[in-house]
C-alpha positions as a printed Julia matrix, in Angstrom:
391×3 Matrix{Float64}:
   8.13  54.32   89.62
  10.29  52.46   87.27
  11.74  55.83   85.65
  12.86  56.82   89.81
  14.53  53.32   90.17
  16.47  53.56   87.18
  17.91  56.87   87.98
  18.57  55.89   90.86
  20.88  53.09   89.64
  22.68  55.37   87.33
  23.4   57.69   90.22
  24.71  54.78   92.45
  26.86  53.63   89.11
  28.47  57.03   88.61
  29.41  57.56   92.1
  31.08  54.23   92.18
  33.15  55.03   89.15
  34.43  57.96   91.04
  35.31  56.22   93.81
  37.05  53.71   91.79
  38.82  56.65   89.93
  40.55  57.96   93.45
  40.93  54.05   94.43
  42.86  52.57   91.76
  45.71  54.78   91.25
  47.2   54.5    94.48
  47.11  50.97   94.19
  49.26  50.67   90.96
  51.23  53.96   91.01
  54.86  53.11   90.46
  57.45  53.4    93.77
  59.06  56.51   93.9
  62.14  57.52   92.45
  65.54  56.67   94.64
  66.73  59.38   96.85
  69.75  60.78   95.54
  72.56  58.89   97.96
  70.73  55.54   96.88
  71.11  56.33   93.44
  74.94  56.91   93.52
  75.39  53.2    95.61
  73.13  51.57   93.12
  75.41  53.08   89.79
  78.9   52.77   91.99
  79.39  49.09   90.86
  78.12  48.96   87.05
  80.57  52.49   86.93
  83.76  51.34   88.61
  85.87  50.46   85.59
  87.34  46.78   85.75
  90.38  46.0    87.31
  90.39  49.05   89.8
  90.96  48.32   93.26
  90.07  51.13   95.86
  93.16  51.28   98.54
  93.93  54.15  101.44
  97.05  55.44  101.28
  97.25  53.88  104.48
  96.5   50.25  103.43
  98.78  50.78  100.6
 101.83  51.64  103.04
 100.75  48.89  105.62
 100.67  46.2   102.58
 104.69  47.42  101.39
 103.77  48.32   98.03
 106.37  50.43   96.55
 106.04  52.74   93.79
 108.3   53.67   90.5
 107.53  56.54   87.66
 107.23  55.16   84.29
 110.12  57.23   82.27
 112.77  56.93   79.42
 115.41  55.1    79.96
 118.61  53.96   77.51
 118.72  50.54   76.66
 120.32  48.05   74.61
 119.26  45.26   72.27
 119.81  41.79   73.4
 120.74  38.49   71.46
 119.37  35.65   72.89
 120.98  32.33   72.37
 121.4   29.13   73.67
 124.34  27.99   75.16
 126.18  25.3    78.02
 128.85  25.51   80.56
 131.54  23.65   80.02
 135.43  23.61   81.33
 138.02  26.23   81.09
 140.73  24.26   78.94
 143.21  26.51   79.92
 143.13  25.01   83.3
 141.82  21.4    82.24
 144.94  18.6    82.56
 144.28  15.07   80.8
 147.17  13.24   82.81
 148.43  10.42   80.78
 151.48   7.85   82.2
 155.01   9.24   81.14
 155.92   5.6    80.75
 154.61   2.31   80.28
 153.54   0.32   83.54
 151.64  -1.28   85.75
 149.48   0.53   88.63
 150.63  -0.5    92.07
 148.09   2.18   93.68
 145.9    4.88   92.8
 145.03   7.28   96.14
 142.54   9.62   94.99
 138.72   9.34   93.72
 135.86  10.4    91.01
 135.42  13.52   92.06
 138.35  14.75   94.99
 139.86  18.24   95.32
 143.72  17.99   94.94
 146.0   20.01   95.76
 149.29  20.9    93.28
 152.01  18.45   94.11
 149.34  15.78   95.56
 150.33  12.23   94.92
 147.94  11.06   92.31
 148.81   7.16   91.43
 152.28   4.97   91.63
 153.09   3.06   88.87
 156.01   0.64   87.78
 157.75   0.51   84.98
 161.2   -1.77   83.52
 161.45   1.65   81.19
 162.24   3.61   84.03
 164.53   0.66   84.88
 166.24   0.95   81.95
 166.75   4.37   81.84
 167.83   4.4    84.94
 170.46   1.39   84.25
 171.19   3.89   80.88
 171.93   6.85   82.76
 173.98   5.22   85.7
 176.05   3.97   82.29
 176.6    6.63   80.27
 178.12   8.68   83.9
 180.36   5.9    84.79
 181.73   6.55   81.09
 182.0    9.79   81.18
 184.11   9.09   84.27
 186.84   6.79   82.49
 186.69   9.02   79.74
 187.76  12.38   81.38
 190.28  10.51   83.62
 191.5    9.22   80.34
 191.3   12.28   78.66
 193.42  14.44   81.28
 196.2   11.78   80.9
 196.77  11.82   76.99
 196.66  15.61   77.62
 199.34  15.84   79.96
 201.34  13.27   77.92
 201.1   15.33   75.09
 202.14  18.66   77.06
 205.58  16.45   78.03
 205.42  15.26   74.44
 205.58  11.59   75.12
 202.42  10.74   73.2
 201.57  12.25   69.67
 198.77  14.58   69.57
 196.58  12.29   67.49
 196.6   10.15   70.98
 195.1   13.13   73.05
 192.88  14.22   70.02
 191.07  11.0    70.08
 190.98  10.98   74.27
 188.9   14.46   73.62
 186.81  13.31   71.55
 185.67   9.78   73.27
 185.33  12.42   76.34
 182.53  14.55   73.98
 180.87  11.77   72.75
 180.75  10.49   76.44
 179.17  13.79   78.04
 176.63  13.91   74.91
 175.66  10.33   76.27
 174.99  11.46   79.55
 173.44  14.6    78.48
 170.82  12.29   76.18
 170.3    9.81   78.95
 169.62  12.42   81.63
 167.08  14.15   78.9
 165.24  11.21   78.84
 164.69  10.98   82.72
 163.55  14.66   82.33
 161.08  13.41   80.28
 159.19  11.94   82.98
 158.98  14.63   84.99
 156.35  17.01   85.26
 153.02  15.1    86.61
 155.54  12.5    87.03
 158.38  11.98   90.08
 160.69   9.3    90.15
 160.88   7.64   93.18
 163.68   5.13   93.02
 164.38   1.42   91.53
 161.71   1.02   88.34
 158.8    3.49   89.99
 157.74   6.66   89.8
 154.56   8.21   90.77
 151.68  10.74   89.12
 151.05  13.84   91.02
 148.62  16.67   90.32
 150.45  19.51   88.12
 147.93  22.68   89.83
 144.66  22.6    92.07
 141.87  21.3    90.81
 138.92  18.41   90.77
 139.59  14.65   89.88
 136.71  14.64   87.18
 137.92  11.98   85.34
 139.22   8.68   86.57
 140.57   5.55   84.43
 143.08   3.69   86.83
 142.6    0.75   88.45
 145.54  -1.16   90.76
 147.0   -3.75   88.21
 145.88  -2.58   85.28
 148.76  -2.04   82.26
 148.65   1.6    80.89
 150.49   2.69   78.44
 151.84   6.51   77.0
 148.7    6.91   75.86
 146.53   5.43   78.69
 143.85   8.16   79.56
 144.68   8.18   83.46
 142.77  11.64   84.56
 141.56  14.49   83.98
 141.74  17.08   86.07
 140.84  20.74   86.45
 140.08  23.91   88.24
 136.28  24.29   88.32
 136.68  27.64   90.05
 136.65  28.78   86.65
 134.23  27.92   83.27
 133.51  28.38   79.85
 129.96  29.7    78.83
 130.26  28.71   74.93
 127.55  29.45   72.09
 126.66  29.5    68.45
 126.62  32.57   66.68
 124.98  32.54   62.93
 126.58  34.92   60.55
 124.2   37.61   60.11
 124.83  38.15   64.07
 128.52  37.82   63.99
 128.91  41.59   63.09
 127.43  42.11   66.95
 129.51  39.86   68.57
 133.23  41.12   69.71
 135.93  40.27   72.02
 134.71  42.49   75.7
 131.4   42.6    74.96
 129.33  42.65   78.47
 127.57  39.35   78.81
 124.45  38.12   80.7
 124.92  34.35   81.54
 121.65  32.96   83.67
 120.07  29.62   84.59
 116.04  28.7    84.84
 117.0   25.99   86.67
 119.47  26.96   88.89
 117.46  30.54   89.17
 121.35  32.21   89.03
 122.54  34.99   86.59
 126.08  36.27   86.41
 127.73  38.62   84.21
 131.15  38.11   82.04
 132.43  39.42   78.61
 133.12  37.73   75.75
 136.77  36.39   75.43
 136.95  34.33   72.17
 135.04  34.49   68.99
 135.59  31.32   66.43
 136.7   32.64   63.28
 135.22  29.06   61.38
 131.72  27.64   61.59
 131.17  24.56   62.13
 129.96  21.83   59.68
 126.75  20.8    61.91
 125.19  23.82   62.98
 126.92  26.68   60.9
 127.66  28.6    63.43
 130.63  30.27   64.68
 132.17  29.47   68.43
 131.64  32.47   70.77
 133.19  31.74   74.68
 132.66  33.26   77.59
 135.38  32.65   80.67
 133.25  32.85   83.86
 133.84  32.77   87.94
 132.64  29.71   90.11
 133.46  30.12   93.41
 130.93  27.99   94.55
 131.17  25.45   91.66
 127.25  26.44   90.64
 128.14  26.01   87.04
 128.75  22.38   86.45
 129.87  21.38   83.09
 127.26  20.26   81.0
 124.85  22.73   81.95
 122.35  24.44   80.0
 122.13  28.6    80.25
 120.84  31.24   78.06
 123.31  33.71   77.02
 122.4   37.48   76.11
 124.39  39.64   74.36
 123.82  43.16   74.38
 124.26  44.83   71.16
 123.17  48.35   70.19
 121.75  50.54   72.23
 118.89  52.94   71.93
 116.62  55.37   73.8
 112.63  54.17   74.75
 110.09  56.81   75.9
 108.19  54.96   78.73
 110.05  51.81   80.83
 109.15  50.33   84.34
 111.04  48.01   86.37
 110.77  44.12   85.65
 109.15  44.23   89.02
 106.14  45.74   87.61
 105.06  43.76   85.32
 102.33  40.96   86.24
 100.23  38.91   84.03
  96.39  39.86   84.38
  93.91  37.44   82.17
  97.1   36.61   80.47
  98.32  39.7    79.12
 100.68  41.47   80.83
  99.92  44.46   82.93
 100.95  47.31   85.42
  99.15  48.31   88.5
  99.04  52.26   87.8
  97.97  54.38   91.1
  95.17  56.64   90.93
  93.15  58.78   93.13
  91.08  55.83   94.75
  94.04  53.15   94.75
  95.12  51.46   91.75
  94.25  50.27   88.65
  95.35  47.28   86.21
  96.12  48.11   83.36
  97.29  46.12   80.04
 100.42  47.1    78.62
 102.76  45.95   75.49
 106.37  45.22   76.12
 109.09  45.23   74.72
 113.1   44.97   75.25
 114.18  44.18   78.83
 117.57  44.83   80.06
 119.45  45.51   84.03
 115.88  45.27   85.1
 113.95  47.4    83.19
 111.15  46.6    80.51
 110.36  48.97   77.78
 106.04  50.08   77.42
 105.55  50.2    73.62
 101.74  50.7    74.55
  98.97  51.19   77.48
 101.03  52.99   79.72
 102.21  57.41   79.37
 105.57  58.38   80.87
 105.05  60.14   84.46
 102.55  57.96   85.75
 103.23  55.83   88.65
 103.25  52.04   89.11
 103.32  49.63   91.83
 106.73  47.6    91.71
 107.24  45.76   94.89
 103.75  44.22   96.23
 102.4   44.4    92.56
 102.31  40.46   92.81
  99.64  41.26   96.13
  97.64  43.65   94.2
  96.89  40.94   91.67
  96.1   38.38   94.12
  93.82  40.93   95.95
  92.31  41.32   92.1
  92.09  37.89   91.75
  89.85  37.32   94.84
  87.6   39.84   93.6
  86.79  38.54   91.0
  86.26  35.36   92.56
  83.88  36.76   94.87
  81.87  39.2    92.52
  81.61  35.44   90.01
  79.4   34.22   93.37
């Protein structure tokens, strides 16, 4: 009896192990592999390399973005330097008073246009006074002395006089017109800014067009030959001056093509160089290099800053983009270069810059194409990406 129960325990045990052996492997079987579609969406994102962004040709035409081949291009080296605008002397006037005075009226201010001929101040003077006393003189003797002159002449044609008589009438006559020649000099003198305007005044008037940017006259003040009245000038026209060291002066000549620009005015203009300094100076060693520039809108103010580029030799560079191009990505710069699926940022090493163009020293092979205008919207749209993929 015992042996039948036993075997029948075993036989209940072994069936149960087979059942458990057809059981349990369903239960922890591993899921089954991805269809193929699946797979591709679930390796699309780790694949995509960074800085790509996927654009229709399309949405690239609906955002604006324009593109520009990467190529050679000739350019030339440029020589920084600091410089300032200051004004042209050539058409800069420090108006002094032709004679000593006092100011009875001063009709312009700090800062007025003038016109050439303008009244500028009216000041009186006892040496115009005098000269004028001194000139009224030495005619009135000139006067007596030809009327005395033609008589001993005539006397000595009827011989009634000796000739030493009408020698000495000729000569008080010489001495009398070089009198009158000296004293009407001296009223000459005071022309020029100056007109005379009867009894002991005369008044100050503006010798071209230009901009009161200096004023020292007050009404009753007493100025002097060397009073520092005004000074004016034509600001349609400036100076750009900098500093050349030696070992640069050999690239600097008169004509040279200039690039004069602002950061803070956000201008650039272009000139040529008109004057180099043959000394250096005793401060800074440097040698005095001038541009002459046009300001029609008086945008360069004396006293302002610019940075000044020379271009010096030139030379040929196998890959260059437009300035336009360029955008900094994680603070290096970078291009966005188009490719089948849109475009793609990618670093790049620059180098010279000139009329617009940037040279590619690295990162980027001629022929390819790069987004220029938009480029700035294609980073933004880069930037927001990776915002979004950081959450």
């Amino acid at each position: 009896m015992d042996k039948k129960r036993s075997l029948v325990v075993a036989t209940t045990a072994v069936v149960g192990l087979g059942l458990a052996a057809l059981l349990l492997p369903g239960l922890f079987a591993s899921p089954a592999p991805a269809t193929a579609p699946q797979a591709e969406q679930a390796g699309h994102a780790t694949d995509e390399p960074e800085g790509h962004l996927e654009l229709s040709a399309e949405q690239i035409q609906a955002a604006g973005i324009e593109l520009a081949e990467a190529g050679p291009r000739r350019l030339k080296r440029l020589l920084s330097l600091p410089g300032e605008i200051r004004f042209d002397e050539d058409r800069t006037s420090h108006i002094v008073p032709r004679a000593a005075g006092v100011v009875e009226s001063v009709q312009v201010n700090l800062g007025q246009a003038v016109k050439r001929g303008e009244l500028l101040a009216v000041i009186a003077s006892q040496q115009i006074s005098d000269q004028r006393s001194e000139l009224a003189a030495a005619g009135r003797r000139v006067e007596l002395a030809r009327t005395t002159f033609q008589r001993e002449r005539q006397l000595w044609v009827d011989q009634i006089s000796a000739e030493q008589d009408y020698l000495q009438a000729r000569q008080a006559l010489q001495e009398a017109e070089i009198a009158l020649n000296n004293a009407r000099q001296k009223m000459n003198a005071l022309s020029g800014s100056a007109q005379l305007v009867g009894g002991n005044r005369y008044e100050m008037r503006a010798p071209f067009d230009g901009v009161v940017v200096e004023k020292h006259l007050s009404v009753g003040e007493v100025v002097s030959e060397s009073s520092a009245a005004f000074t004016l000038s034509d600001l349609s026209r400036v100076w750009a001056t900098f500093g050349v060291f030696p070992k640069d002066l050999d690239k600097v000549r008169v004509g040279q093509p200039v690039s004069v620009s602002s950061s803070e005015l956000g201008t650039q203009v272009q000139g040529q160089v008109a004057y180099v300094g043959s000394l250096l100076g005793e401060q800074t060693r440097t040698a005095t290099v001038r541009v002459t520039l046009a300001n029609p809108n008086d945008a360069w103010r004396p006293g302002l800053f610019v940075s000044v580029q020379v271009a010096t030799e030139a030379f040929d560079v196998p890959v260059s983009v437009p300035q336009a191009a360029i955008q900094t990505v994680e603070e290096r710069p970078s291009v966005f270069v188009r490719v089948a699926e849109g475009f793609q940022a990618t670093p790049v090493v620059i180098g010279a810059s000139q009329d617009g163009f940037v040279e590619i020293r690295e990162g980027l092979e001629a022929g390819a194409q790069v987004a220029t205008r938009g480029s700035f919207t294609l980073k933004s749209e880069l930037g927001k990406g990776a915002a979004e993929h950081g959450h």
